[in-house]
N, C-alpha and C positions, 0 to 999 in steps of 0.2 A: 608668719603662721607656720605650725609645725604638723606636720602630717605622718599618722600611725598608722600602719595598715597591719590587719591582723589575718594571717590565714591559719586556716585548722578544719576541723571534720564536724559534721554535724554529732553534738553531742559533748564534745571536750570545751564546751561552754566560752566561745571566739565572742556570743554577743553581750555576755557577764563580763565577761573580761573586759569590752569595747565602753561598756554601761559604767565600770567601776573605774576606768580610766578617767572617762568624761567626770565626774563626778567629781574625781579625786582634783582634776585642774580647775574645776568651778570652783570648788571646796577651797585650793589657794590660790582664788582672784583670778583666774582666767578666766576667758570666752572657752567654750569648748563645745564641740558637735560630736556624735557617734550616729555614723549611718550604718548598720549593718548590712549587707547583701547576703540572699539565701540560695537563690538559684532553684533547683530542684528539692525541697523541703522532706530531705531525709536523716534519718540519723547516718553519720559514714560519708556524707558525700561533702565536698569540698565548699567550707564559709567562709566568706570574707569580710569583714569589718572594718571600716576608716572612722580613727578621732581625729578631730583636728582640734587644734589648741593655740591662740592667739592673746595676746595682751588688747587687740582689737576685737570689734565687732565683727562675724565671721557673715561672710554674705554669699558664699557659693555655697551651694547645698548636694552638687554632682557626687555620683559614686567613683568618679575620675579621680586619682590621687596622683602625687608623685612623692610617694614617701622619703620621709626622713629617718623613718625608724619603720624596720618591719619585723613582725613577730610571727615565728614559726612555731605553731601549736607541734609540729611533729617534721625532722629534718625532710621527711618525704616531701614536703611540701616545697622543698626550694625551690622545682624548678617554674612550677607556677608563682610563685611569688616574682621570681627574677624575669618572668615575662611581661608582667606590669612595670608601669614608669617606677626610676628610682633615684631620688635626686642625687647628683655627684656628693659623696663622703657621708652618706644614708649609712647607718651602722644598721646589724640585724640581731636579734636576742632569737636563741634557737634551742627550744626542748628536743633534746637528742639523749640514746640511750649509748649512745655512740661515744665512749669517755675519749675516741680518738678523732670521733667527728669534726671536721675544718670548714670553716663558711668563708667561702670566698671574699667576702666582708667585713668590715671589720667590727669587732660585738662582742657580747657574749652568750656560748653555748653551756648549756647546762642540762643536768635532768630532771627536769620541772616532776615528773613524774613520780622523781624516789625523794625527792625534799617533798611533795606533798604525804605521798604515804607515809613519812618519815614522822609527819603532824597528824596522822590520823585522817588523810581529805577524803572523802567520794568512799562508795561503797564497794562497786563491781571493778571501777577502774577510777582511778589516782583522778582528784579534781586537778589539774594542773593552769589551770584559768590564772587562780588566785598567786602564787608562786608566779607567772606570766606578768600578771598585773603590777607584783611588787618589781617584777627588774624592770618593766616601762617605768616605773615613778623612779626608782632610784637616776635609771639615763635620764629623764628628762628632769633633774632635780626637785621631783616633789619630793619636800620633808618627810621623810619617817612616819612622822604625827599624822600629820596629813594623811598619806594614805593608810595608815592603821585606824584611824577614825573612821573613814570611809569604809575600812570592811566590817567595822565595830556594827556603822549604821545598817548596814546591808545584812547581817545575820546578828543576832543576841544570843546572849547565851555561850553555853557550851562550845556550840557550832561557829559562833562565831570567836570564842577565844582560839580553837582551834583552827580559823581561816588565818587570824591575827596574827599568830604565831609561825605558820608557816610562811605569811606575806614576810616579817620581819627578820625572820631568816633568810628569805631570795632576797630582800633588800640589802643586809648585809654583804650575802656574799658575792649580789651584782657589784656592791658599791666596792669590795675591795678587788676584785679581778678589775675594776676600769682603774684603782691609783695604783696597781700593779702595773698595769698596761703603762700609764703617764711614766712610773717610776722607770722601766724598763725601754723605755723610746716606743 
């Protein structure tokens, strides 16, 4: 079993993201679970979300995780993220505006923020869920197809060529910053 834990702010959409992951692993043949945690039910305050994703049937249902992969809606968030369990060789995907930001993990950081606006995402502030979403499918090897359908089903339209389009872009450039990573040791 593979376990995602997703931290971010109320509001920069941690439980779409959690929704569109599960989905996306149902979508190719797996078991998958999204429990969100909300805590104090504000916008701005600190959410957290676990998918878990198994080729088996998944039978704990706890907001306990020991993640495999964690996603940082915003680099602020490392230090809570890194206080929860993290399984040995757990990689981290980290929206940072920080083009020099380093995570002590090993993963990929990017600006989920300026790839979304870059598609057109959110109104007031960058949807960065979606761009989120595609660098989890690309590490945990969901196909392309697969999670580009899954945003297809989740918005129509317009809105939704423009989720598309930005998801397929973070997928890309997740997928070639990790055979960069392999190429380069």
């Amino acid at each position: 079993m593979i376990e995602v834990r997703i931290h971010g702010y109320g509001g920069q959409g941690a439980v779409t993201l959690a929704t569109l992951l599960m989905q996306a692993a149902t979508n190719n043949g797996k078991y998958s679970q999204s429990l969100p945690f909300f805590g104090m039910e504000r916008r701005g305050a600190p959410v957290r979300a676990v998918v878990r994703i198994s080729d088996d049937p998944i039978r704990v249902h706890s907001q306990h995780s020991t993640a495999d992969l964690v996603v940082l809606m915003s680099d602020n968030l490392y230090d809570i993220a890194t206080s929860d369990s993290i399984r040995y060789g757990a990689k981290f995907i980290v929206s940072s505006k920080d083009e020099k930001y380093e995570c002590k993990y090993p993963g990929v950081t990017f600006d989920a923020g300026k790839l979304a606006q870059e598609h057109g995402l959110g109104t007031h502030a960058a949807a960065i869920n979606v761009p989120l979403y595609a660098a989890c499918c690309a590490m945990l090897d969901i196909p392309c197809k697969v999670m580009k359908a899954t945003v297809l089903d989740k918005w129509g339209g317009e809105v939704g060529k423009r989720n598309a389009s930005a998801a397929e872009a973070s997928y890309r450039l997740v997928t070639r910053r990790m055979k960069n990573e392999q190429e380069n040791g």
